[in-house]
N, C-alpha and C positions, 0 to 999 in steps of 0.2 A: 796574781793569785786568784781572783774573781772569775777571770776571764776562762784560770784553768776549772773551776770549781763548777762552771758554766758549761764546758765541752764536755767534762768527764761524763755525764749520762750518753751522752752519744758517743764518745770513744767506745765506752760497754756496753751499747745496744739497746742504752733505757729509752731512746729521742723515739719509739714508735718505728714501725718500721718502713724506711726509705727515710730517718732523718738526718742521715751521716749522708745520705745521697743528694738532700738538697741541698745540699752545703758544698759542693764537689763542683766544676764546671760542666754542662753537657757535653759529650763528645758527638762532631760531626755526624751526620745523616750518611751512608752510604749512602750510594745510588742507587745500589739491589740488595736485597736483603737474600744473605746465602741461606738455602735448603740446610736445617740439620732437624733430621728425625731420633729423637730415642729408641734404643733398643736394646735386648740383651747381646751377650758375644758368647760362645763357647769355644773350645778352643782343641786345636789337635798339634800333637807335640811327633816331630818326625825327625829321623838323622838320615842323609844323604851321606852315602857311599863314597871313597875315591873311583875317580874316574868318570863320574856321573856329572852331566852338564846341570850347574844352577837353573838355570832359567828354563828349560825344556821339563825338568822334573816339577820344578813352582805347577808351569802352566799345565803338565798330565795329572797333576794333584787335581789343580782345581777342576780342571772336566771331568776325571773320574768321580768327584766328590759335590759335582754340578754344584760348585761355590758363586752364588749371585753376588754376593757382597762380603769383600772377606781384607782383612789387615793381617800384614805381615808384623806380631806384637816383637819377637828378638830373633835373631840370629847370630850366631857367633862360628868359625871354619876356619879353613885355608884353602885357598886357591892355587893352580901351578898356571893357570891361566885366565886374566881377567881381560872381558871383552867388553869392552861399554863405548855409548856414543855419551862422546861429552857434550858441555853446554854449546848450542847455537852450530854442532856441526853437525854435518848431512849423516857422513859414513862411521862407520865402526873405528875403536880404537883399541888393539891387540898388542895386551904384556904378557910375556914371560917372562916366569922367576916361582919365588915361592912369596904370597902373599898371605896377611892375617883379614881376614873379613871383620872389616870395625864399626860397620853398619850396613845393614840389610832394611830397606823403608816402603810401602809402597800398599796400594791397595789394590785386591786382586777380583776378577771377575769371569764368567765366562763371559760377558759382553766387552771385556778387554780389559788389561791389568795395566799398571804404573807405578815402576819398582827402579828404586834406585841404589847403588852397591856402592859403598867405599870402602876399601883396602889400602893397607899399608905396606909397605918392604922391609926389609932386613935392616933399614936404615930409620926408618920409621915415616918416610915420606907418605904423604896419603894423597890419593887419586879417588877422584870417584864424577859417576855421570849412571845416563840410564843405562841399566841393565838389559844384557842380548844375551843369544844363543851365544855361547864359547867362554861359559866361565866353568872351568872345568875343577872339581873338587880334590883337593891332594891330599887330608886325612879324614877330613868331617867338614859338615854345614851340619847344626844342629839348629832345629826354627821350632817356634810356636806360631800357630798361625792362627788368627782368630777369625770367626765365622760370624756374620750378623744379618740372622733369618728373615728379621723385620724391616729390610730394607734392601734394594734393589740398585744396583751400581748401573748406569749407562755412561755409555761414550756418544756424547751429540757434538758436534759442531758449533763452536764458540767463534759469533763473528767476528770478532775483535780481532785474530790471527789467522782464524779458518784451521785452529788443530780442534781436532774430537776430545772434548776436555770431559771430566767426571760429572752427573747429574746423579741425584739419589734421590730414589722413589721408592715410595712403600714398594714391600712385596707383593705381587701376585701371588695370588693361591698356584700352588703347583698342578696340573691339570687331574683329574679325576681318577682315582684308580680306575684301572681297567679289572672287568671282573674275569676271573678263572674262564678257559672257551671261548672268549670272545673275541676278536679283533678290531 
């Protein structure tokens, strides 16, 4: 009873603060400490059409909308054709049928996106890898797609495998307006 009557301040927050943390084990030291900058998201809410490819629409979105740093927040659809390369293979993989879109994931950029699709069947099996050219819409893809102006997505080269993996950088200022007449 002592021992409870002892902890209780630090259960509710009265030990000052960090004193429920010394009390805890430290967790290991990564080796790199990951980039994560704050900032706000805004967001734009779109529906894709039948017959309209997933992924060629995503990527005309975002260069029409010169999106530097942007998340895919929900998607929900159906598919007549999902085209994805699964995990750890080279080439594409092409189903036909009618599928439900059960997840839509990924961060988008004009300096290159990384988006992942998984769809279910009639049966309720679920498939899913990265998203390519040939996912073709059968009634709707309805998405929100969030935007985050204060920070800059790149694709650099991660030695470890040599794939061009995500960095995030402040934004650049967008370059200067140009004035009326001028070139």
């Amino acid at each position: 009873m002592n021992r409870l009557l002892l902890l209780l301040p630090l259960l509710l927050g009265f030990g000052g603060p960090g004193a429920l943390a010394q009390q805890q084990p430290a967790m290991p030291a990564s080796t790199s400490t990951p980039t994560a900058l704050p900032t706000a998201m805004r967001t734009y809410a779109l529906r894709l059409a039948p017959g309209q490819d997933l992924r060629q629409q995503l990527e005309a979105f975002v260069q029409a909308h010169q999106i530097r740093a942007g998340a895919i927040v929900t998607c929900v659809g159906s598919l007549t054709q999902a085209t994805l390369r699964l995990a750890n293979q080279e080439g594409p993989s092409v189903y036909r049928g009618h599928f439900e879109i059960v997840s839509l994931v990924g961060t988008l950029s004009t300096n290159g996106s990384h988006v992942h699709l998984s769809v279910s069947d009639s049966t309720g099996r679920t498939l899913g890898g990265h998203l390519l050219a040939g996912n073709i819409i059968y009634t709707t893809a309805e998405l929100v797609l969030g935007v985050l102006d204060d920070v800059e997505f790149r694709r650099e080269t991660d030695p470890t495998f040599g794939y061009r993996e995500l960095t995030v950088h402040p934004a650049q200022p967008k370059g200067p307006a140009k004035k009326p007449g001028r070139r």
